[in-house]
VOLO-38698 format. One line per field, with one value per residue (C-alpha): x, y, z; chain; residue number from 1. Coordinates in steps of 0.5 Angstrom, whole numbers. Each point is the difference from the previous one (the first is absolute). Layout:
<rs>
X	[X_...]
Y	[Y_...]
Z	[Z_...]
c	[A_...]
k	[NUM_...]
</rs>
This chain:
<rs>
X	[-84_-7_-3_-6_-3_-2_-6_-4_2_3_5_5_-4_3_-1_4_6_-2_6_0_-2_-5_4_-3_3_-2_2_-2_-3_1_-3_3_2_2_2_-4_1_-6_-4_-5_-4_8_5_4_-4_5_-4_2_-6_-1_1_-7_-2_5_-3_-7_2_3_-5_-5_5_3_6_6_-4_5_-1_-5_6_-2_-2_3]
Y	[-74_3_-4_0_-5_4_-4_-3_6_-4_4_0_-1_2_-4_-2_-4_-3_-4_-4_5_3_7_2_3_3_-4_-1_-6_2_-4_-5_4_-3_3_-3_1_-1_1_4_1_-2_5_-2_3_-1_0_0_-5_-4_-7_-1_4_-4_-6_2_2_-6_-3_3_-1_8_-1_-2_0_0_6_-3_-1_5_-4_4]
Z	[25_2_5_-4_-4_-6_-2_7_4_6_4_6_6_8_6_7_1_7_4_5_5_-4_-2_-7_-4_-6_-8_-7_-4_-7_-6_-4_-6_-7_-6_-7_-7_-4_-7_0_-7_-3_4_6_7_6_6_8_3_6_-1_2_-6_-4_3_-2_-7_-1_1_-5_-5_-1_2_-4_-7_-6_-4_-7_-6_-6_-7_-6]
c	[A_A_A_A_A_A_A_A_A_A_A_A_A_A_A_A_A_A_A_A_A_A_A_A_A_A_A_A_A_A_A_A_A_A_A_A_A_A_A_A_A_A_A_A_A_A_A_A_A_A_A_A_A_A_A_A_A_A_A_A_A_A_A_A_A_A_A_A_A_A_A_A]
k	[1_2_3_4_5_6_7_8_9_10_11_12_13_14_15_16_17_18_19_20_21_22_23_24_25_26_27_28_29_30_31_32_33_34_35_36_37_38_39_40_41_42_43_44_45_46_47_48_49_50_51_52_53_54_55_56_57_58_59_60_61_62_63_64_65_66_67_68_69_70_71_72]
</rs>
């Protein structure tokens, strides 16, 4: 998986690992990386998100959102 939220942008990150005596070392935090489908205008969109974006689009009520039922 892409260590990369599609939408957002956030991406992995380096810092140090410190120890007890202070010998650094270098290490990597990586996002929290989510794979979610969606609909969008009726077609399936799969999507790797953060789950900060995944919250925040929850939130504004884009996420999870049945496809609309066609009338015949």
């Amino acid at each position: 998986m892409a260590s990369r939220c599609e939408l957002t942008g956030k991406g992995k990150q380096t810092g140090n690992n410190v120890s007890f005596s202070l010998r650094r070392t270098k290490r990597v935090f990586k996002p929290n990386l989510q794979k979610k489908t969606f609909f969008v205008d009726g077609q399936k969109v799969t999507m790797t998100l953060s789950t900060q974006a995944i919250r925040t689009l929850k939130k504004k009520g884009l996420l999870n959102q049945k496809p609309a039922k066609a009338t015949n």
